[in-house]
N, C-alpha and C positions, 0 to 999 in steps of 0.2 A: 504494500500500500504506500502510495505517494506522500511526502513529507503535508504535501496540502491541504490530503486525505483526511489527517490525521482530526481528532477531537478538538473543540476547541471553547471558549468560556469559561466561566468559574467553575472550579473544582470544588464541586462543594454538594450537599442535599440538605431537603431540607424537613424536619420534620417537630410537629406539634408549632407550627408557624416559627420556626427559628431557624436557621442558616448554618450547617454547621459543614468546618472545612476539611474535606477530603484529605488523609496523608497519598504522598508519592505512594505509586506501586512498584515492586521490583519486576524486571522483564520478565515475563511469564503467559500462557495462555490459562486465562480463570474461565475455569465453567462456572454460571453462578445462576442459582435456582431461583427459578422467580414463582408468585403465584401461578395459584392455580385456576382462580377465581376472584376467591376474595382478595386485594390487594391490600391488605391490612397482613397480610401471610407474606412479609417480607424481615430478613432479616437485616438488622445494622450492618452486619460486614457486606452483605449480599449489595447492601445502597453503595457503600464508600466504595465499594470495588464498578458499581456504575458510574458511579459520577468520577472516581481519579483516573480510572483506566483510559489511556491512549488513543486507543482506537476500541470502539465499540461493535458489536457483530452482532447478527441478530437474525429469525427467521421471517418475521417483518415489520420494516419501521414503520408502520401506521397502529401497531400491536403493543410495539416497546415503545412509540413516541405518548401512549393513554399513561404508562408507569413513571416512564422520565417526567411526564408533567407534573402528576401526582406528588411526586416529591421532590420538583423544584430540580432537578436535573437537567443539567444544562449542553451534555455531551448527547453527540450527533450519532445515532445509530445508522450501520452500513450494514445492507443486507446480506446475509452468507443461506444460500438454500439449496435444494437439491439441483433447482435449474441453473443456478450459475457456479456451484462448487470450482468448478475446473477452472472457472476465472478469478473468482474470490477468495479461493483456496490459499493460492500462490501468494495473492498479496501478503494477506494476513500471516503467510507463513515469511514474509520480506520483511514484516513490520516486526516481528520476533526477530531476526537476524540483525535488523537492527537497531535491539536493546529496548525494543519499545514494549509495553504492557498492553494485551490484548484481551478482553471479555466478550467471552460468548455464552449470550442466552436462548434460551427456544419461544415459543409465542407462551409457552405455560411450560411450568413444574423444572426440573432437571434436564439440564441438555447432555443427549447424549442415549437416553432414553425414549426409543421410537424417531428420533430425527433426526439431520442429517451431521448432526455434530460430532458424530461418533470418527468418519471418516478426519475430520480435521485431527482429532485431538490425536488419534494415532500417527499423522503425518507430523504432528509438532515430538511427540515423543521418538520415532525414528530417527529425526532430526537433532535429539539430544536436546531438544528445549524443556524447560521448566511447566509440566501442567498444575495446575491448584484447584482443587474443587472446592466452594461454596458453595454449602450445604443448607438443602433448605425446602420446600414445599414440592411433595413428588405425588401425582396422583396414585398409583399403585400399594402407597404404603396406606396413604389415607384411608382408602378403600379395602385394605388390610385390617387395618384396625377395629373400624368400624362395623366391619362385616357379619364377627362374632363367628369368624373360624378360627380353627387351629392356625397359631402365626409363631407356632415352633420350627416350625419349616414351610419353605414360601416357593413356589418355581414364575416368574414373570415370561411370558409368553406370548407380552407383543398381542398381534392382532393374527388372528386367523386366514386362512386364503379365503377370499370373496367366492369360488365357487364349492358346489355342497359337496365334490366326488373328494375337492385338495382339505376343505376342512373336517368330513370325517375319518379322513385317513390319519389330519394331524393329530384330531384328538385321539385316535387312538393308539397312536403313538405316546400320546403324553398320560394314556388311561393309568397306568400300574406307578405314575410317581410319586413317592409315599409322602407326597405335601401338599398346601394347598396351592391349588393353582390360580394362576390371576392373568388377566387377558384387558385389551382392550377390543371397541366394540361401536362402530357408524351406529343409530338408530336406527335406519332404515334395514339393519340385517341384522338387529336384535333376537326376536322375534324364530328366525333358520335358524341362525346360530344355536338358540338354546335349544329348540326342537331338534337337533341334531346331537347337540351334546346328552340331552336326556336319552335319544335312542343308543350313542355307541356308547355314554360312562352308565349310565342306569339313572333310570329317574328317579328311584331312590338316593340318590349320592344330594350329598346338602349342593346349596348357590347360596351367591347373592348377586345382585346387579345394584350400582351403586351410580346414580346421575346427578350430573351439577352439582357435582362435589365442591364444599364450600362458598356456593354462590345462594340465591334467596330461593331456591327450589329445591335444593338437596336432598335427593331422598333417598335410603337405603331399602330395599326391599329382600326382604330372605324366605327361603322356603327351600321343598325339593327342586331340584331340575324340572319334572315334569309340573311343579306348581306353576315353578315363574312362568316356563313356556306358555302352559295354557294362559296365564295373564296377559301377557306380549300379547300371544296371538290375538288375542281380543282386543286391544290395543292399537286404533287406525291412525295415530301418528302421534310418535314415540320422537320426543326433543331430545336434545341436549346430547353434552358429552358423558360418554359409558363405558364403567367400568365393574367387570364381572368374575366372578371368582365362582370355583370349586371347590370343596374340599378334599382331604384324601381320601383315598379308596380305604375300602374295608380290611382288614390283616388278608392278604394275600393265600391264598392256597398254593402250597411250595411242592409238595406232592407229585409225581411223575402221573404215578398212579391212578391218584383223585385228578389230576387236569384230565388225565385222557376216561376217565371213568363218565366226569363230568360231560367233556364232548362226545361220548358214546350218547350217552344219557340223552342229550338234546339236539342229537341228528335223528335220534327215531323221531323226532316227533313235527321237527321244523326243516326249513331249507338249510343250506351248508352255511350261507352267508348269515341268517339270522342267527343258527347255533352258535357262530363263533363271536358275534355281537353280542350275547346274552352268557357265552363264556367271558367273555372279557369283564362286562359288568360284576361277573361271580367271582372274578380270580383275581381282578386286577391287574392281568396279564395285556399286553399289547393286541388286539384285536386280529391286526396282520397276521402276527405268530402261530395263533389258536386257527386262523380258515387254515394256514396252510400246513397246520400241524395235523387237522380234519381233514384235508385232502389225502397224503400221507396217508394215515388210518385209513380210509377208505379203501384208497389205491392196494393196502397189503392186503385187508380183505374181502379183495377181489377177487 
């Protein structure tokens, strides 16, 4: 990034109507978590590292220019996204080499988490530059907490693929992880989504879906899988941002024996593909494993 590029005005934020002055940052790229919603969900160091930082990065400045105002922020945010990484990348990786202090935020929560942040921060560490994280408002944890599952063990899993054949092969892949799982989630495929995850985890297995996390609508909703679905479903147009969880599967059946006893058991009476769906739900085992572990079985008695 060009020397002209660079930030420019008082160093400084401002908070509870008072003015207070930014210290220097040392050359570094800081990730630094912004709300999520509520923008009262910011911390002190997360402000001073906006407002003294160098050059400022952003996913976009009409997003971060609402927060800079809010606290008296007088640094220019430059946009860094997926569509111009390859341009933007470079600078910001120029403005590091020379000795300058760089922050990058996402439109919400922790960068680096679902957006395109992730790619820089590894090019600045390849590079031998200094990363810093400031830490601070993540949607996933929130929606962790809140949820009222097991949060002794947690797997984040991002967003699922937009069609039904890539997202029930992913869940079933993630069926047997002995933690709770957390996703994000469009509104508008709320609704499959869950009805997909009730058929390959069990509709028995807990959820929750957690919307407009810390904004004036927040609402946590828990139940089975097949509870929430049916609600979705019924549901003709589902706002906001969403975030949804699972919890773990049931003690696993470890057994050679009982798994293939199990899928004997539920090929008399079902197709190959739903036996090995309704094994997975039973076992906690990978759904993939079980059809072709049931193929197998077949095939020998043949």
């Amino acid at each position: 990034m060009n020397e002209d590029q660079s930030s420019g005005g008082t160093r400084s934020f401002r908070l509870h109507n008072t003015q207070i002055p930014a210290r220097p940052l040392e050359p570094a790229l800081y990730l630094v978590a912004t709300p999520i919603g509520n923008l009262g969900d910011i911390t002190l160091r997360a402000l001073e590292t906006l407002a003294g930082a160098d050059v400022l990065a952003c996913e976009d400045t009409r997003v971060t220019r609402v927060l800079l105002d809010r606290y008296g922020i007088q640094n220019k945010p430059y946009a860094y996204h997926e569509h111009n990484a390859d341009e933007a990348g470079p600078r910001l990786l120029q403005a590091l080499e020379a000795g300058r202090s760089v922050a990058l935020v996402s439109d919400a929560g922790t960068p680096l988490v679902s957006d395109p942040g992730y790619r820089l921060a590894v090019q600045a560490i390849d590079a031998g530059y200094k990363v810093v994280p400031i830490p601070g408002a993540s949607a996933p944890l929130a929606a962790l907490v809140g949820s009222g599952l097991p949060n002794d063990a947690f797997f984040f899993a991002g967003f699922l693929p937009a069609k039904d054949k890539g997202r029930r092969d992913r869940l079933a892949e993630l069926a047997s992880v002995p933690a709770t799982l957390i996703f994000f989630e469009s509104p508008h495929r709320i609704a499959a989504t869950l009805a997909a995850a009730a058929d390959v985890l069990g509709g028995e297995r807990a959820g929750a879906v957690c919307r407009e996390l810390t904004k004036t609508f927040e609402e946590f909703r828990r139940g089975t899988l097949s509870e929430l679905a049916a609600f979705y479903d019924a549901v003709d147009n589902v706002k906001g941002e969403i975030v949804w969880l699972v919890g773990p599967p049931a003690e696993s059946v470890t057994a050679e024996a009982d798994i293939d006893a199990i899928l004997a058991d539920l090929s008399g009476t079902m197709p190959t593909a739903k036996a090995a769906t309704e094994a997975a739900r039973l076992t906690g085992l990978p759904r993939k494993e079980l059809y072709q572990r049931l193929l197998d079985m077949k095939e020998r008695h043949a």
